[in-house]
C-alpha positions, 0 to 999 in steps of 0.5 A: 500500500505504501509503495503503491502510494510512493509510486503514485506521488512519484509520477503526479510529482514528474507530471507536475515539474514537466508542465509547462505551466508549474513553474507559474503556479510555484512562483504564485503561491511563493509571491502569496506566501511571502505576502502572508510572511510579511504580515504576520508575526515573522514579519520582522525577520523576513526583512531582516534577513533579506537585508542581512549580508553575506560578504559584499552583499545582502541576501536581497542583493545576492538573489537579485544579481546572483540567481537572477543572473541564471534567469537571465542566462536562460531568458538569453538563451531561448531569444538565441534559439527561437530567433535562429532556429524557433518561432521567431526565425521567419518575419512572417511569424514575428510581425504579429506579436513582435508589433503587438509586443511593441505596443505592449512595451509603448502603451504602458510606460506612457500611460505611467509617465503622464501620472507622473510627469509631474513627479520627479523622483518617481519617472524613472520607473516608466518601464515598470509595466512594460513587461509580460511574466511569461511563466505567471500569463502561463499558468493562468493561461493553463488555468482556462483549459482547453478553451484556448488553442495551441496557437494563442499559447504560441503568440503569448510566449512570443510576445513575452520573448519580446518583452525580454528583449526590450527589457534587456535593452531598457535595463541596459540603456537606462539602468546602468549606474556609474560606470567603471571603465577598467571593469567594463574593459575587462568585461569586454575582453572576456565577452571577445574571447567567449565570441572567439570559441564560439567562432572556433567551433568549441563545444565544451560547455564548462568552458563558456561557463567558466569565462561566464562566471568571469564575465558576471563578476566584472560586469556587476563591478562595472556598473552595468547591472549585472543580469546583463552578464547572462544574457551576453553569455547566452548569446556566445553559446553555440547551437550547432549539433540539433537537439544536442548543440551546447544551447540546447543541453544548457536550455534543459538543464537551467530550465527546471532550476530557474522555474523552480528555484530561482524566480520563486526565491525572487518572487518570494525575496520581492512580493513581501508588502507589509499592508500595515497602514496601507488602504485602498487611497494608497493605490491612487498615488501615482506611482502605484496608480500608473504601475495598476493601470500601466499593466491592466490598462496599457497592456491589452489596449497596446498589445491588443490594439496593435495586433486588431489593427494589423489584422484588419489591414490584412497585414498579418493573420489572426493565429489560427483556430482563435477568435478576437475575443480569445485574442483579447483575453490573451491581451489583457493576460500580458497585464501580468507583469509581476517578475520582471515588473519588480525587478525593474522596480528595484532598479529604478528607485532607491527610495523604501517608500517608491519599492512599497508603491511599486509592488502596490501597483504590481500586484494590482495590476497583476492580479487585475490582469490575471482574474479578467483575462481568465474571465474573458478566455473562459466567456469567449467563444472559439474561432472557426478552425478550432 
């Protein structure tokens, strides 16, 4: 009996780990646990553990330029290959979510900017609710069932794809601190010798890793933050050899780690908000307000509107066996911004008060997007080849 009930945990838990959608699960009930944490009795020693150092760096810091590096590395690495050999390879499927990714990405920070034009310590946080969190979209997209075809999945990761690689550019761009020339020198340096093995055709994979960890430490010390490091490594790593190719080894072996540890530590290290003192009127202060209504608002209107008007003209097509009204429930799901919205946030303000008000607006968006997209997925009616 008992080792038949052995058995059966053991399968339920392989199937559970192999969705595609787990991981999204993990990282909400880590972002409501430490909700929970953080307003109860244990409060007190969540925050101080996440500020307590460990060597040159706490333990909020660490997770947030450390483990987040290896999110970044694997966010790299599936740009590399659904541009070279994926769903991003032929301009015919790119226009339709790249455009509406656009969109997605415009939208939202100038509806957050016109809050807070006015503000000046609060603008540098306009790409706050620029971005999608594909894993959280995903798993409420897989809460809707069978109701959403195949290929709407398709287009909600490829615009997600694309919200990476415009946060990539904008962390890059406009969250890069004072720089440090001979670190960044350095950096360079490695950054060519990681291109020369690629060029070399050398496929030893411990290799690239090697110089990787190099290349995070001068890069965190350079000034430019130093996440960054992932992605450029992941660029260097060759995908010669199909399904076997160094890319796709490195793929497999991060992606189970990242959706189960990393960006769940994240999520858990950054989501805890204390609500003491905190009523509904703080959402209406413009930082909070324009985070909620940058991803709740600006999302779908972007991603949506770019993508309705696009299909109208007949410049692309609706993805095949999905009705507009399935379309526009994946549009509001890209509302949900949450991983890449707080780390953003934690770039941009420095101020304790700005962090609170940011996870206000994020969670609030969020959440906003997540319960009227799976509403509107499960009231829409399919499309004709469904």
């Amino acid at each position: 009996m008992l080792r038949k009930l052995a058995r059966t945990t053991k399968t339920a838990f392989k199937d559970f780990i192999s969705h595609e959608a787990s991981g999204g699960y993990v990282l909400m009930a880590a972002a409501a646990l430490a909700l929970v944490v953080a307003n109860s009795p244990l409060a007190e020693s969540y925050f101080h553990v996440l500020h307590a150092p460990i060597g040159p760096m706490g333990v909020q810091h660490w997770i947030n330029d450390g483990l987040m590096a290896l999110f970044f590395l694997l966010v790299g690495l599936e740009i590399k290959r659904e541009v070279l050999d994926g769903q991003l390879s032929r301009l015919a499927d790119v226009l339709l979510p790249g455009a509406a990714a656009l969109g997605g990405v415009a939208l939202p920070a100038l509806i957050y900017l016109a809050l807070n034009r006015t503000h000046v310590e609060s603008i540098a946080g306009w790409a706050i609710p620029s971005a999608t969190d594909i894993a959280f979209a995903l798993g409420v997209l897989a809460l809707v069932g069978s109701r959403v075809p195949t290929s709407l999945k398709v287009f909600l990761t490829a615009i997600a794809i694309m919200d990476d690689l415009a946060a990539i550019v904008i962390i890059a761009l406009f969250y890069t601190a004072q720089l440090h020339l001979l670190y960044l020198a350095g950096a360079g340096l490695v950054l060519l010798v990681l291109i020369a093995l690629n060029r070399l055709k050398v496929m030893a994979l411990w290799a690239y890793l090697l110089l990787g960890a190099v290349l995070w430490f001068l890069v965190l010390k350079s000034g430019i933050h130093a996440t960054l490091a992932g992605v450029a490594l992941a660029l260097t790593i060759p995908l010669r050899g199909g399904d076997h190719s160094p890319l796709h080894r490195l793929e497999h072996a991060l992606h189970k780690p990242v959706a189960f540890m990393v960006t769940p530590i994240f999520g858990f290290a950054n989501a805890g908000l204390s609500f003491a003192g905190v009523g509904l009127a703080a959402l209406l202060d413009p930082v909070p307000l324009g985070v909620a209504l940058g991803l709740f608002v600006g999302k779908q209107l972007g991603v949506f509107g770019v993508a309705f008007s696009l299909i109208k003209l007949g410049w692309a097509r609706l993805p095949r066996g999905a009705s507009f009204g399935q379309l526009y429930g994946v549009a509001v799901l890209c509302g949900v911004g949450f991983t890449m919205s707080l780390f953003i946030g934690a770039l941009a303000f420095k101020d304790p008060h700005l962090i609170v008000e940011t996870k206000i607006g994020v969670l609030a968006g969020s959440l906003a997007s997540a319960l009227v997209g799976m509403a509107i997925l499960r009231a829409a009616k399919p499309g004709a080849e469904a």
